[in-house]
TORVEX-909893 format. One record per residue: residue in one letter; x, y, z of N, C-alpha, C in turn. Coordinates in Angstrom, 1 decimal. Example, Ala and Ser with C-alpha at 12.3 -4.5 7.8 and 13.67 -1.06 7.14 Angstrom:
BEGIN
+------+--------+--------+--------+--------+--------+--------+--------+--------+--------+
! resn !    npx !    npy !    npz !   capx !   capy !   capz !    cpx !    cpy !    cpz !
+------+--------+--------+--------+--------+--------+--------+--------+--------+--------+
!    A !   13.2 !   -5.7 !    7.8 !   12.3 !   -4.5 !    7.8 !   13.2 !   -3.3 !    7.8 !
!    S !   12.8 !   -2.2 !    7.1 !   13.7 !   -1.1 !    7.1 !   12.9 !    0.0 !    7.9 !
+------+--------+--------+--------+--------+--------+--------+--------+--------+--------+
This chain:
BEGIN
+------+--------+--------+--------+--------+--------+--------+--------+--------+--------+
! resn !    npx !    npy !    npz !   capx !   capy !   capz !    cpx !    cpy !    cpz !
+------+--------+--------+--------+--------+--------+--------+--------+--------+--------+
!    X !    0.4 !  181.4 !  260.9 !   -0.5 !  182.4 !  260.4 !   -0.1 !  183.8 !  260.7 !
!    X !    0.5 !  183.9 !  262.2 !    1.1 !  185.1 !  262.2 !    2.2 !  185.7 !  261.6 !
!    X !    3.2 !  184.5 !  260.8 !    4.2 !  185.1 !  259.9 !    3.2 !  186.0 !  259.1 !
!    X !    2.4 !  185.1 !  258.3 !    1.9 !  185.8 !  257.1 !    1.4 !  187.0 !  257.3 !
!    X !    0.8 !  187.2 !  258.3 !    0.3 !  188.6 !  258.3 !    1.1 !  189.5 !  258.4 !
!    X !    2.6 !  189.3 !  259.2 !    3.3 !  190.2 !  259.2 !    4.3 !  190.3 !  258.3 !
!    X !    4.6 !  189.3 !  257.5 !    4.8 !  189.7 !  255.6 !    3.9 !  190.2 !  255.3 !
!    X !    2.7 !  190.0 !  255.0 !    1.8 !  191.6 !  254.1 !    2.0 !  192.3 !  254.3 !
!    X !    1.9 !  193.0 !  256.0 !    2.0 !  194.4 !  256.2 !    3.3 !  194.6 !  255.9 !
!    X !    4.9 !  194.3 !  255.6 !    5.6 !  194.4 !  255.1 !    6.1 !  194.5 !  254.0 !
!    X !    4.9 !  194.0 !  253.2 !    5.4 !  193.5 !  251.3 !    3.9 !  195.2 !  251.2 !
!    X !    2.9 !  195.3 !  251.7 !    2.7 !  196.5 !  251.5 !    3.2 !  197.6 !  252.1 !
!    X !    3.2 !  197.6 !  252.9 !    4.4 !  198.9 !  253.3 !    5.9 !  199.5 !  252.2 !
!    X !    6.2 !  198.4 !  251.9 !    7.2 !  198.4 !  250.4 !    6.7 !  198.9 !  249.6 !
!    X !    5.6 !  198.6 !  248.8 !    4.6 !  198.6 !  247.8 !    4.7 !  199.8 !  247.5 !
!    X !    4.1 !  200.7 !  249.0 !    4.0 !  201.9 !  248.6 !    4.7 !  203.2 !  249.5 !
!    X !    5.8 !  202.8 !  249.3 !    7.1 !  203.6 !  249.9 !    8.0 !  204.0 !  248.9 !
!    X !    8.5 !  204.8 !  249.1 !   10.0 !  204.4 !  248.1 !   11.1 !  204.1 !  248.2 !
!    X !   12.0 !  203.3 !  247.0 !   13.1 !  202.3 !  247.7 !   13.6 !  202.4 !  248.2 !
!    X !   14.5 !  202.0 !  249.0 !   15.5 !  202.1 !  249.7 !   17.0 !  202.1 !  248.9 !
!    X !   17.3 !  201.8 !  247.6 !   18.2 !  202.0 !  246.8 !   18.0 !  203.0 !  246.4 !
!    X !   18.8 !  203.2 !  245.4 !   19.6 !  204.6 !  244.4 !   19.2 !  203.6 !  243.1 !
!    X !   19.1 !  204.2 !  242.0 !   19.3 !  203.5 !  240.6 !   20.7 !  203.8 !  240.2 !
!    X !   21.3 !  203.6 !  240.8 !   22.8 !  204.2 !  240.4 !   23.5 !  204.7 !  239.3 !
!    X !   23.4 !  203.8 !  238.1 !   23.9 !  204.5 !  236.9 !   23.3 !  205.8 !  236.7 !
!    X !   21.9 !  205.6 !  236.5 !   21.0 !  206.7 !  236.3 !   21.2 !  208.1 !  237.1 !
!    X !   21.0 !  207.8 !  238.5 !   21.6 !  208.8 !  238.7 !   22.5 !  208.8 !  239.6 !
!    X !   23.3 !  209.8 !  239.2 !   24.9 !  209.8 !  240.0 !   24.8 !  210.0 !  241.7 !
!    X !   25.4 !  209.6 !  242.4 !   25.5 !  210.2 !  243.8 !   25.8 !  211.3 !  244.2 !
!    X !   25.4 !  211.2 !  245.4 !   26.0 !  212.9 !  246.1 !   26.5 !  212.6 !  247.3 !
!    X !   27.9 !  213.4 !  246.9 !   28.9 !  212.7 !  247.9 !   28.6 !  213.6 !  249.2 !
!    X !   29.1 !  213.9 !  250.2 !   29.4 !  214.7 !  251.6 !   29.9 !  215.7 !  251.4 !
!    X !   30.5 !  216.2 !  251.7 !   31.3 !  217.6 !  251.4 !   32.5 !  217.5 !  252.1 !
!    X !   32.7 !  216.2 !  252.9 !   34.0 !  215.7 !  253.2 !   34.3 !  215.1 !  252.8 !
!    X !   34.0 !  214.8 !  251.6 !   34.5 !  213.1 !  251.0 !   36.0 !  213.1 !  250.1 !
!    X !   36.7 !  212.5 !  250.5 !   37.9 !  212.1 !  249.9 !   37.8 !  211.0 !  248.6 !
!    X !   37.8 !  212.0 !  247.7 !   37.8 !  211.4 !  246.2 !   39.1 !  210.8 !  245.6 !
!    X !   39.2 !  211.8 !  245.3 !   40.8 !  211.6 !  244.4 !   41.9 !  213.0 !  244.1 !
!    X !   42.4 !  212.5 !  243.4 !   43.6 !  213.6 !  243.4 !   43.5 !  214.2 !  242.1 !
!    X !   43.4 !  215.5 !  241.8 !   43.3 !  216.1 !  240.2 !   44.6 !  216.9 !  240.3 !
!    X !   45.4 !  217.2 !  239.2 !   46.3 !  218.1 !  238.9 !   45.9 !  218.9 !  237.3 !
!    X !   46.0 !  220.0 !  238.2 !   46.1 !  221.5 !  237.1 !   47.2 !  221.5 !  236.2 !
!    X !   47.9 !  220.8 !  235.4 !   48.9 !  221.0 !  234.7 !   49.2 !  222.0 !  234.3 !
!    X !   48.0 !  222.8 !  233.7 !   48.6 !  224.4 !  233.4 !   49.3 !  225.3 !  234.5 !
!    X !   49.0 !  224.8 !  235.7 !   49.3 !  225.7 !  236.9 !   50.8 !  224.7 !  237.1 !
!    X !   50.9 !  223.8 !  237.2 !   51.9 !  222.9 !  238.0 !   53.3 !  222.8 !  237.0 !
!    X !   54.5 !  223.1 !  238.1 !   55.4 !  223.4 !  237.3 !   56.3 !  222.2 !  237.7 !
!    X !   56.1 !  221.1 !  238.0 !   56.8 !  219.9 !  238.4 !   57.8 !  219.9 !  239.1 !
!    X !   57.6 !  220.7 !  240.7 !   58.5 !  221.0 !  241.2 !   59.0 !  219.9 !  242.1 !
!    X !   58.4 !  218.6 !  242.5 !   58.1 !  217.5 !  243.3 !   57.5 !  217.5 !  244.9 !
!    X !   57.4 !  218.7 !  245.3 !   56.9 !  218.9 !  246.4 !   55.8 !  217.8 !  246.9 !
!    X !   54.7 !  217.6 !  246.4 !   53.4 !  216.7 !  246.1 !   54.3 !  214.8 !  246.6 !
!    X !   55.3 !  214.9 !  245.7 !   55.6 !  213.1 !  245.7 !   56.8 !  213.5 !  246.6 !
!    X !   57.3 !  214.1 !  247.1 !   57.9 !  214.4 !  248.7 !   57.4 !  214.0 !  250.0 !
!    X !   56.2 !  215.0 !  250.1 !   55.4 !  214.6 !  250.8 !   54.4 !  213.1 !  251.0 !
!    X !   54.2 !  212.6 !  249.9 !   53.5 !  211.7 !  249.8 !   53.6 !  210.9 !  250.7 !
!    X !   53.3 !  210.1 !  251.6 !   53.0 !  209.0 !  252.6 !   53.2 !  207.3 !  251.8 !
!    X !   52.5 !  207.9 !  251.1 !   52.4 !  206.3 !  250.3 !   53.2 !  206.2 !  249.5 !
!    X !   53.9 !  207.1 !  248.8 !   54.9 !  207.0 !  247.9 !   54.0 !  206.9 !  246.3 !
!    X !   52.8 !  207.3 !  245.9 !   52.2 !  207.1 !  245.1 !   52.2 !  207.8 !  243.7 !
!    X !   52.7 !  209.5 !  244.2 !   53.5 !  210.1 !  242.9 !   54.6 !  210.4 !  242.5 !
!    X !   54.4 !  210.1 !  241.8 !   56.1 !  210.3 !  240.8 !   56.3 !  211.9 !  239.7 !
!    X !   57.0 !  212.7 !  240.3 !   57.4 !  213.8 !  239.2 !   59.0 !  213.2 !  238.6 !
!    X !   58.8 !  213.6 !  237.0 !   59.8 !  213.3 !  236.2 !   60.0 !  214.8 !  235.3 !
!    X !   60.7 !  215.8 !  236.2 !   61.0 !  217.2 !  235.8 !   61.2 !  217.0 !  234.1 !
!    X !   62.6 !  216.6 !  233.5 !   63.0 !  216.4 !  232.8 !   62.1 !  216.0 !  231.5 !
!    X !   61.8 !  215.0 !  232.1 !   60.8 !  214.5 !  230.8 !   59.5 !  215.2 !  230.6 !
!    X !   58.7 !  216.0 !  231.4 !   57.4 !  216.6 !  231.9 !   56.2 !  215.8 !  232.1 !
!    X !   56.4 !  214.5 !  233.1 !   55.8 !  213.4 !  233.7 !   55.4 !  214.0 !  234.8 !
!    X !   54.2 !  214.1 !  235.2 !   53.6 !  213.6 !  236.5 !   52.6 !  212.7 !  236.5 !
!    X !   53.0 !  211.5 !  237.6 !   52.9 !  209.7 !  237.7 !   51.9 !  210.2 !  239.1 !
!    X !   50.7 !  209.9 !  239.0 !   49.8 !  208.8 !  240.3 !   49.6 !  207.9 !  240.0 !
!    X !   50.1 !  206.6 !  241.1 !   49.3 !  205.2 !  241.0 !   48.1 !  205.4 !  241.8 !
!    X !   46.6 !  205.5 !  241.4 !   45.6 !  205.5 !  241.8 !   45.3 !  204.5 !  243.1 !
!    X !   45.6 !  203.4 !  243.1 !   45.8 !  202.1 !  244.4 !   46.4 !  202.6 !  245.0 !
!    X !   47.8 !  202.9 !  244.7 !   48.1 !  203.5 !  246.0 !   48.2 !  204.5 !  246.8 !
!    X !   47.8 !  205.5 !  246.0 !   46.6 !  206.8 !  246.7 !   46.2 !  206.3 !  247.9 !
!    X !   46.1 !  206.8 !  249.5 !   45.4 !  206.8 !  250.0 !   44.4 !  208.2 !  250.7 !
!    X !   44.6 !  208.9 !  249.8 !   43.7 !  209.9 !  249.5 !   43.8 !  210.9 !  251.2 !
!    X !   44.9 !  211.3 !  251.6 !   45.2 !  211.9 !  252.4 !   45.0 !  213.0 !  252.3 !
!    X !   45.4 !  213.4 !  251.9 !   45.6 !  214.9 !  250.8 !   46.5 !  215.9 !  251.5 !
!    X !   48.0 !  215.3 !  252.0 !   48.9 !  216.3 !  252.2 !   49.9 !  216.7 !  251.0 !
!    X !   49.6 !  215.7 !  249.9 !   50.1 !  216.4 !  248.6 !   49.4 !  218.0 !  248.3 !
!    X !   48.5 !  217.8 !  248.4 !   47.5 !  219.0 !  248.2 !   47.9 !  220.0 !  249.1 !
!    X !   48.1 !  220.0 !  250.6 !   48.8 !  221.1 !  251.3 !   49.9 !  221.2 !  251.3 !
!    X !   50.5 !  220.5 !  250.5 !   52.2 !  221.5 !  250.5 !   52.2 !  221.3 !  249.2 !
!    X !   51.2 !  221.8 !  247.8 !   52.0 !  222.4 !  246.3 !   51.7 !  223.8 !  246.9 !
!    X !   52.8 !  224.2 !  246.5 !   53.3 !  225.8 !  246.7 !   52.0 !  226.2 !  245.3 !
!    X !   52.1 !  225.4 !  244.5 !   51.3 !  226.6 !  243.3 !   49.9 !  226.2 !  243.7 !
!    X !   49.4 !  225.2 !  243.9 !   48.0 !  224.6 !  244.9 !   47.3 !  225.0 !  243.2 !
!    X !   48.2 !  223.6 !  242.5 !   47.5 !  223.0 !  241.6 !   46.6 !  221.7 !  241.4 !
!    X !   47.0 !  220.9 !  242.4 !   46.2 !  220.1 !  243.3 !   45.0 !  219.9 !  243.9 !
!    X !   44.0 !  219.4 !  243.4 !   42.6 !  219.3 !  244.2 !   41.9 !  217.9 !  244.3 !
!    X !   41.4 !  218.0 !  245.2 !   40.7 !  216.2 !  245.6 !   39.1 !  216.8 !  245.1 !
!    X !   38.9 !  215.9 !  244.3 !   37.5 !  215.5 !  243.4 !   36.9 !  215.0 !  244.4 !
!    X !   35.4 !  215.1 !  244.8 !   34.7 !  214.7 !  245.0 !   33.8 !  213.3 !  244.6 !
!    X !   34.6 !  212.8 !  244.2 !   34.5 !  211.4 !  243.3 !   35.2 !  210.4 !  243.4 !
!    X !   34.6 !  209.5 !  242.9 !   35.8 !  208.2 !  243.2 !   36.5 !  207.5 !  242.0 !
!    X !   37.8 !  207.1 !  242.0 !   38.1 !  206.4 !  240.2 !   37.5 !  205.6 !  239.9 !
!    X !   37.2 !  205.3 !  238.9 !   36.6 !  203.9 !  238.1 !   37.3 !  202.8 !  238.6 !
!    X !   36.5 !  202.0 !  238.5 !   36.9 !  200.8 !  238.7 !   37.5 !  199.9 !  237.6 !
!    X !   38.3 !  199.2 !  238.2 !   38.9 !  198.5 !  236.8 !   39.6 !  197.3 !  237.4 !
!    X !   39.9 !  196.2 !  236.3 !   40.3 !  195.0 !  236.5 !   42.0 !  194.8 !  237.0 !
!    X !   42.5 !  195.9 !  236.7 !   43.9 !  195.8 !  237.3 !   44.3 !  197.4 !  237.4 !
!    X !   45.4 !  197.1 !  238.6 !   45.9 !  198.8 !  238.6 !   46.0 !  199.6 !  238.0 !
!    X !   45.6 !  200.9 !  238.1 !   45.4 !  201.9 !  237.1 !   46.6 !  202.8 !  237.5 !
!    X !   47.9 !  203.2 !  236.7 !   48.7 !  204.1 !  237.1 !   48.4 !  205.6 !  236.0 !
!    X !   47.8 !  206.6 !  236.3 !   47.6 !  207.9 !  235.2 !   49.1 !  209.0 !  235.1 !
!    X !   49.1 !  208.6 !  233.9 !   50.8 !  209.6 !  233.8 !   49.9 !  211.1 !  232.9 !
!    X !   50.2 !  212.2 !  233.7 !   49.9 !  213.4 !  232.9 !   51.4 !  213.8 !  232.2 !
!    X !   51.4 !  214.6 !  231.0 !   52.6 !  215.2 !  230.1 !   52.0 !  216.5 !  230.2 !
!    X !   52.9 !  217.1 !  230.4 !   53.5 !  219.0 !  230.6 !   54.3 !  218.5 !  229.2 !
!    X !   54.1 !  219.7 !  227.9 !   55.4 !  220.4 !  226.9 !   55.6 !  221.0 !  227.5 !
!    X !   56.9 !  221.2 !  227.2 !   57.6 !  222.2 !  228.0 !   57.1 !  223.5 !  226.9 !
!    X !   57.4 !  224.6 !  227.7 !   57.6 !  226.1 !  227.2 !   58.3 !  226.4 !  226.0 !
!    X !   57.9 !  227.1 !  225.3 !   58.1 !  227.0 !  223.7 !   59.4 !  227.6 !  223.5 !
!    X !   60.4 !  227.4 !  222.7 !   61.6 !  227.9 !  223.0 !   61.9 !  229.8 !  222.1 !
!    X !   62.0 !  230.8 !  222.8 !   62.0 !  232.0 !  221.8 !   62.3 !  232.0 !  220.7 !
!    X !   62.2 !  232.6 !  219.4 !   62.9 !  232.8 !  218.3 !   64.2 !  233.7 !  218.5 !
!    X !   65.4 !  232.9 !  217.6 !   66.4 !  234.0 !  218.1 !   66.4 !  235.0 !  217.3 !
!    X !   67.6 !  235.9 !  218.2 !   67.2 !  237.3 !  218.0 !   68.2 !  237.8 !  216.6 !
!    X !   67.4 !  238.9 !  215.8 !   68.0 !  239.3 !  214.6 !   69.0 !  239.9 !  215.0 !
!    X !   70.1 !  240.1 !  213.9 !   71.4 !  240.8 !  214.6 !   71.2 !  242.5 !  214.6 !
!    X !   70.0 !  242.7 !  213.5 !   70.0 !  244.1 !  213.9 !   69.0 !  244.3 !  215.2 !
!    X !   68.3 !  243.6 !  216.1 !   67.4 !  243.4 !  217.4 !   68.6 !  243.1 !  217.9 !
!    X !   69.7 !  242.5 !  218.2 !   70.9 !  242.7 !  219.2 !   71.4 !  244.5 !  219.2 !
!    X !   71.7 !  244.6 !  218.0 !   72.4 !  246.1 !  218.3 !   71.5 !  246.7 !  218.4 !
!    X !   70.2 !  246.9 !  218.7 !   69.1 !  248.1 !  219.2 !   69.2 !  247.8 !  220.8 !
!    X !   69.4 !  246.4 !  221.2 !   69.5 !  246.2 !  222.7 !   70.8 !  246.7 !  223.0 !
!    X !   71.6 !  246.6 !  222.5 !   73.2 !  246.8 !  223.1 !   73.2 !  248.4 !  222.9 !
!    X !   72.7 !  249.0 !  222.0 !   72.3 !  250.6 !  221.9 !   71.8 !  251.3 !  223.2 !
!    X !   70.8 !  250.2 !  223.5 !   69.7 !  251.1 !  224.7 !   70.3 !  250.3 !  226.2 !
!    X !   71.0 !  249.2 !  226.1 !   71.9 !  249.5 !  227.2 !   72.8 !  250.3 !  227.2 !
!    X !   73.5 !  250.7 !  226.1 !   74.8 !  251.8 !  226.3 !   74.2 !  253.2 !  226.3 !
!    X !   73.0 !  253.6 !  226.0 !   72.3 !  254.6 !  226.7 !   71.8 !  254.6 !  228.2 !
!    X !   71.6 !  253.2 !  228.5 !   70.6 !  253.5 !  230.2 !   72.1 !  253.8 !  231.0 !
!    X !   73.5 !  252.6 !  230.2 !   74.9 !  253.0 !  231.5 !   74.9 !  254.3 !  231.5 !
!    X !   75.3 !  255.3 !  230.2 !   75.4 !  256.7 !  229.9 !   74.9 !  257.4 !  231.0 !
!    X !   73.3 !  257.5 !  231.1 !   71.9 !  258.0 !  231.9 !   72.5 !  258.0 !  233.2 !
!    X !   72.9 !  256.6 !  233.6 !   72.8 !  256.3 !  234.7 !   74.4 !  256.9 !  235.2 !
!    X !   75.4 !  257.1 !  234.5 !   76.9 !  258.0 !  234.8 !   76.5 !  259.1 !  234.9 !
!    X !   75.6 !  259.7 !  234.0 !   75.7 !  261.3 !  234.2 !   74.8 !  261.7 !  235.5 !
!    X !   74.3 !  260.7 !  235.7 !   73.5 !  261.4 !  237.1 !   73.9 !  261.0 !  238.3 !
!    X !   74.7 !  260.0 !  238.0 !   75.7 !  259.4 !  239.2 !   77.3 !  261.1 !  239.3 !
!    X !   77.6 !  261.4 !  238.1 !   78.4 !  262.8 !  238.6 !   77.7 !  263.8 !  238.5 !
!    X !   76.4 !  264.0 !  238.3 !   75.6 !  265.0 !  238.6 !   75.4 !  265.2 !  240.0 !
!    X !   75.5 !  263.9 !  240.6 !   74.9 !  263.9 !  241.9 !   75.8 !  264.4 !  243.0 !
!    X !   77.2 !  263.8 !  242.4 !   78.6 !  264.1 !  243.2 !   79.1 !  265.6 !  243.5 !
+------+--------+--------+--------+--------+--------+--------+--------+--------+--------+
């Protein structure tokens, strides 16, 4: 008899409390303010210099200069974040979030195009440069035996 009573006062105490869960999908969590998420890269900023997959511990990213690849394997991230203190351009930042979940390893390749290549130069824009260099040597003679 004394279980039962002390289930009611428990199944009411529930009743009119609020859960102890999150609805989760619904609404998102809120992480810590220390929480170790993940790894983001600024690609506009990041000039694939490999510093980041140098440092790595885990061996988890891959820069491919050449081709304009930068490679994280997500798994094996262990979310350190000494990539993040040594990119010189501190294009790097750890999300406060976690990756999705998924049925098999997730490896994320970002592409950098490279920088657009100039238009070449007209032959009469060569001889206006080659003019205004043979004026700045000029400039720079006469005041060089001006000075003497």
């Amino acid at each position: 008899m004394l279980k039962y009573m002390k289930f009611t006062g428990m199944a009411l105490k529930n009743l009119f409390s609020k859960p102890a869960t999150r609805n989760y999908p619904a609404v998102p969590r809120e992480y810590p303010a220390r929480t170790r998420g993940h790894v983001e890269n600024d690609l506009a900023l990041c000039i694939l210099c490999g510093m980041c997959a140098k440092k790595c511990p885990a061996d988890a990213i891959h820069v491919d200069r050449p081709g304009g690849n930068w490679t994280i394997e997500r798994f094996g991230c262990i979310q350190c974040g000494s990539c993040i203190e040594n990119c010189p351009r501190k294009c790097l930042s750890m999300l406060q979030s976690y990756p999705e979940p998924g049925a098999e390893k997730r490896t994320d390749t970002y592409h950098k195009d490279p920088p657009p290549k100039p238009a070449p130069l007209s032959p009469e824009k060569i001889a206006e440069l080659k003019a205004a260099k043979a004026a700045r040597e000029a400039a720079a003679k006469a005041a060089q035996e001006k000075g003497e």
